[in-house]
C-alpha positions in Angstrom: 0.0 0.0 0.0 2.9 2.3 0.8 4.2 1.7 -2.5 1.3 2.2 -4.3 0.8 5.8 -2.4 4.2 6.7 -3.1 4.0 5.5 -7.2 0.6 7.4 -7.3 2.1 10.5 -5.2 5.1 11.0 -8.2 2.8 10.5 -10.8 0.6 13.9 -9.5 4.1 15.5 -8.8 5.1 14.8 -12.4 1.4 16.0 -13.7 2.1 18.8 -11.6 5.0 19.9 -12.9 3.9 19.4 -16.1 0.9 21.8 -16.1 3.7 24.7 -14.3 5.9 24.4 -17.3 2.7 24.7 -19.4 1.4 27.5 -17.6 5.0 29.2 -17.6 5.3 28.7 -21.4 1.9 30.0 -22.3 2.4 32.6 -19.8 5.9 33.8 -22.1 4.0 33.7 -25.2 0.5 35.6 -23.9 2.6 38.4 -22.1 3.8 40.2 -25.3 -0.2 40.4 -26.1 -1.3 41.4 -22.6 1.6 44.1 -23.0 0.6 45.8 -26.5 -3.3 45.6 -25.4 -2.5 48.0 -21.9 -0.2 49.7 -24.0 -3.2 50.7 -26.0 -5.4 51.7 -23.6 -2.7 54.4 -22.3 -2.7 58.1 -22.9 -0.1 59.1 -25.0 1.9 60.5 -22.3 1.9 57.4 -20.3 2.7 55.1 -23.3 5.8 56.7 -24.2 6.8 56.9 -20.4 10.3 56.1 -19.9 10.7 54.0 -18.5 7.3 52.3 -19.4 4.3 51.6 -16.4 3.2 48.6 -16.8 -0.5 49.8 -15.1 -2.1 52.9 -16.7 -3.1 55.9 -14.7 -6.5 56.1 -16.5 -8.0 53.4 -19.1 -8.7 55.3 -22.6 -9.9 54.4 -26.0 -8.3 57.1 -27.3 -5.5 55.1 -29.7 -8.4 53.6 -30.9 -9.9 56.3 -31.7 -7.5 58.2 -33.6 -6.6 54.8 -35.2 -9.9 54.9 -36.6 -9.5 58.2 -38.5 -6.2 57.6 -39.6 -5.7 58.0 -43.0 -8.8 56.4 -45.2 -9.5 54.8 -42.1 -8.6 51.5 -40.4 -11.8 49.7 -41.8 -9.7 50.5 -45.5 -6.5 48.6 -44.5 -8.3 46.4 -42.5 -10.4 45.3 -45.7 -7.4 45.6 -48.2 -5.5 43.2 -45.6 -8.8 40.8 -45.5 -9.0 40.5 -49.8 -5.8 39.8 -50.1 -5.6 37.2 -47.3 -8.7 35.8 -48.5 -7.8 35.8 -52.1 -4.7 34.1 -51.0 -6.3 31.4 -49.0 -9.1 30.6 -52.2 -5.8 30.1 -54.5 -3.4 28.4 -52.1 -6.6 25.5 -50.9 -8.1 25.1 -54.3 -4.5 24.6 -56.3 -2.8 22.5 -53.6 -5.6 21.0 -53.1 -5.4 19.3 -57.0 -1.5 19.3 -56.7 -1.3 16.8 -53.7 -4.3 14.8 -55.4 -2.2 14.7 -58.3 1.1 13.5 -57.1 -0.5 11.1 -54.2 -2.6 9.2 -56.4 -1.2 9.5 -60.2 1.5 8.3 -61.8 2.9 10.3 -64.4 6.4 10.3 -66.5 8.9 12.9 -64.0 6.7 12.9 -61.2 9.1 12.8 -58.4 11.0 15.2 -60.4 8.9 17.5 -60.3 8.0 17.2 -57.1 11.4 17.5 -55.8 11.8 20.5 -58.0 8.8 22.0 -56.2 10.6 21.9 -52.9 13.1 23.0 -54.1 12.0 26.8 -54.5 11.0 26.6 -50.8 15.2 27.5 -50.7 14.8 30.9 -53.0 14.9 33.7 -51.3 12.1 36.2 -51.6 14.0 38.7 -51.5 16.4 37.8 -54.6 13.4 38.0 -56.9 11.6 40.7 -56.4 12.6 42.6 -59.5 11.5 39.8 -61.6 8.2 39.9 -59.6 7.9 43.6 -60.1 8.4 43.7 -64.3 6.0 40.6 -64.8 2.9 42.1 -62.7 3.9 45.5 -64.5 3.9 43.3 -67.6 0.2 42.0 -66.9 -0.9 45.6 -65.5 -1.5 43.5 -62.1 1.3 46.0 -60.4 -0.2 47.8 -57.3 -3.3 45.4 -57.2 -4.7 43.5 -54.8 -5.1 40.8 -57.1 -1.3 41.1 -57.8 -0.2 41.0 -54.0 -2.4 38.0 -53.5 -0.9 36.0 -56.9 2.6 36.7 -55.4 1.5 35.5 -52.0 0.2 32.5 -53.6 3.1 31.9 -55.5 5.7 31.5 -52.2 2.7 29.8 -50.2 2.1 27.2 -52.5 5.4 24.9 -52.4 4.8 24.1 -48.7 0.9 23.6 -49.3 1.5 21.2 -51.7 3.7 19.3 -50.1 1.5 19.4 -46.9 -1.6 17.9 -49.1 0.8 15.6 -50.8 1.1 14.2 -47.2 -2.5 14.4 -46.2 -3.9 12.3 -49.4 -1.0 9.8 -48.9 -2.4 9.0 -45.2 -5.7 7.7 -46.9 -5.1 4.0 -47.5 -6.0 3.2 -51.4 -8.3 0.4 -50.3 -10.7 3.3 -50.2 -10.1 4.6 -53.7 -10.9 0.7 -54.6 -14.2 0.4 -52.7 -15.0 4.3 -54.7 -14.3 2.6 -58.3 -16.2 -0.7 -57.3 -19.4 1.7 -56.3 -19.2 3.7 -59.7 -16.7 6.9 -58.5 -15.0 8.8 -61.1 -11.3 10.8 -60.1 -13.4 13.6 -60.0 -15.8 12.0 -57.4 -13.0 10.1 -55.7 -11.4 13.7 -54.9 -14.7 15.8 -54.3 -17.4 12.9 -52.4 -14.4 10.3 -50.5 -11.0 11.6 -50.0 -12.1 15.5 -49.5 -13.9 14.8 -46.1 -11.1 12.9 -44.6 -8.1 15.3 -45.7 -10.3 18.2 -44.4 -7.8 19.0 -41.5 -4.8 19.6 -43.8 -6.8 21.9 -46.2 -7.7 24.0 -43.1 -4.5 23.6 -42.3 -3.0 24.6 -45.4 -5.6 27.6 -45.4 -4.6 28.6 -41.6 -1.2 29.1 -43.2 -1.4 30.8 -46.2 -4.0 33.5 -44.3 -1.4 34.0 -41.3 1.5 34.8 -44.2 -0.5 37.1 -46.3 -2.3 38.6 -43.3 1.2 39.6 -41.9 3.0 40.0 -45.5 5.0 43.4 -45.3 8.0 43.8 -48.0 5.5 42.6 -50.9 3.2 44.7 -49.7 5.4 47.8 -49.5 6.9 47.2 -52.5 4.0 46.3 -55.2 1.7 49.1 -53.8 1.8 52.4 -54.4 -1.4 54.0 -53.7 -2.0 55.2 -50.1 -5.9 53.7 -50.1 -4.4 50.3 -51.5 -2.1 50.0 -48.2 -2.5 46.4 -46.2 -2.1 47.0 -42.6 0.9 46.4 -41.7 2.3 49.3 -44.4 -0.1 51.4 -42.6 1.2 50.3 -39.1 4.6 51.5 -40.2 2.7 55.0 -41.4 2.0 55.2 -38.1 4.1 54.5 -35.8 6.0 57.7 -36.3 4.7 60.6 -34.2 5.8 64.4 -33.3 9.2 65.0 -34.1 9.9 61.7 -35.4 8.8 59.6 -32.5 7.4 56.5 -32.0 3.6 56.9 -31.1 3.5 53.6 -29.1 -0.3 54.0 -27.7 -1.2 54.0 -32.1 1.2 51.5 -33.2 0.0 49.3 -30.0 -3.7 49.6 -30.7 -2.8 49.1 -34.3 -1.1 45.8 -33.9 -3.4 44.4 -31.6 -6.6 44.8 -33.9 -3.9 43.0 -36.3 -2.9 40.1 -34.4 -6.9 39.3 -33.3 -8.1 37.8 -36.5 -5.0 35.4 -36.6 -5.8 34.4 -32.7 -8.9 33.7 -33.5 -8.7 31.9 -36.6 -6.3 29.5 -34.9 -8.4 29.2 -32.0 -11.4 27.8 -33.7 -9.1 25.7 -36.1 -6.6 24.3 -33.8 -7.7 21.1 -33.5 -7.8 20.5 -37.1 -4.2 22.1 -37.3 -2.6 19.6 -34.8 -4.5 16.5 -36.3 -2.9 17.5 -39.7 0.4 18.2 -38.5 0.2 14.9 -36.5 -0.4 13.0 -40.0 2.3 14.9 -41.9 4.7 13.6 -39.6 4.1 10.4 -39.4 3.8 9.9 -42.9 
């Protein structure tokens, strides 16, 4: 009996310390948040105290205010940010989506090629074309579009997203395509009615990641638009971070930042559990 009490007493010491790493490691990763959100709610004077308060003398909604007014608006960014994200997402699910169909279940001359190849511009650099970039959306008049953004967004989001599906398909066993073709199924119907369904976590997954990129895309941004009312938010959080005299308005940029990271926290949120489930599959396969 001793032993027993002892064996189970370890085992809610090790739970124990288990849940005070978690805590501490959530607590590390939700401070930054907690920080910028009482950041916003400071007057100006107290948020570019130095050095810095952590408590505010009086709770305002001021940042948020002049955030509102700033420029065409924060609804404008915010809904420049949300078409190209979207647009993103609707390019990055629907093309990987075929890719990873295509390579998991088809057998075609230079597959493995190609799908090395594929991987292989994950090691590019964005940076080291962007002047190509620039001269063929000038080229298709797509330069300072949100159309254009969202096609180069696509472009560096896809290698990853087809690899990712590539994984998800090949986790179905092919008994299941079998039992499909005995009960009539086309490839068409194979993809859309069986294999769709069960791969549904790595599509949300792939669609969690390509929002989170293009949601917080900044040098493609700054660089293929030019018009002040086309601005994403995070070219207009770098408008406005700069204050009288050159300073850093930290109650604005904090305010600003935190409406920017909320959509992202949310999204994950709600699709977390399909996120880990497909993450789980990836690596294992």
């Amino acid at each position: 009996m001793v032993r027993v009490a002892r064996k189970s007493g370890g085992k809610v010491y090790k739970i124990a310390a288990l849940y005070g790493v978690c805590c501490g490691i959530a607590f590390l990763f939700v401070l930054p948040l907690f920080w910028s959100f009482i950041t916003s709610l400071k007057k100006p004077a107290d948020a570019n105290a130095s050095p810095p308060n952590l408590l505010p003398s009086t709770l305002t909604l001021e940042n948020y205010t002049r955030l509102l007014h700033y420029g065409d608006g924060i609804f404008n960014y915010f809904g420049n940010s949300l078409v190209v994200a979207m647009l993103t997402v609707i390019s990055v699910v629907f093309l990987s989506t075929l890719a990873g169909y295509g390579f998991s279940r088809f057998s075609f001359p230079g597959k493995n090629v190609l799908f090395v190849m594929i991987l292989i511009t994950l090691m590019i650099p964005f940076q080291s074309i962007l002047t190509p970039l620039f001269l063929v959306l000038r080229t298709l008049s797509l330069q300072n579009t949100l159309v254009g953004l969202s096609l180069v967004n696509t472009t560096f989001q896809l290698p990853f997203s087809v690899f990712m599906m590539r994984n998800s398909f090949e986790s179905v066993p092919r008994d299941l395509d079998n039992a499909a073709a005995i009960d009539g199924c086309d490839s068409k119907a194979l993809l859309t009615r069986v294999l769709l369904p069960i791969v549904l976590p790595g599509v949300i997954t792939v669609g969690l990641f390509a929002f989170v990129a293009s949601w917080n895309e900044f040098l493609a941004a700054l660089i293929f638009l030019t018009d002040a009312d086309k601005y994403t938010l995070p070219i207009m959080l770098l408008n406005a971070q700069s204050g009288y005299l050159g300073t850093v308005d930290w109650g604005l940029m904090q305010a600003g930042i935190f409406i920017s990271v909320l959509p992202c926290a949310i999204l994950f949120l709600l699709l977390q559990r399909y996120y880990i489930s497909a993450l789980i599959a990836g690596s294992i396969k």
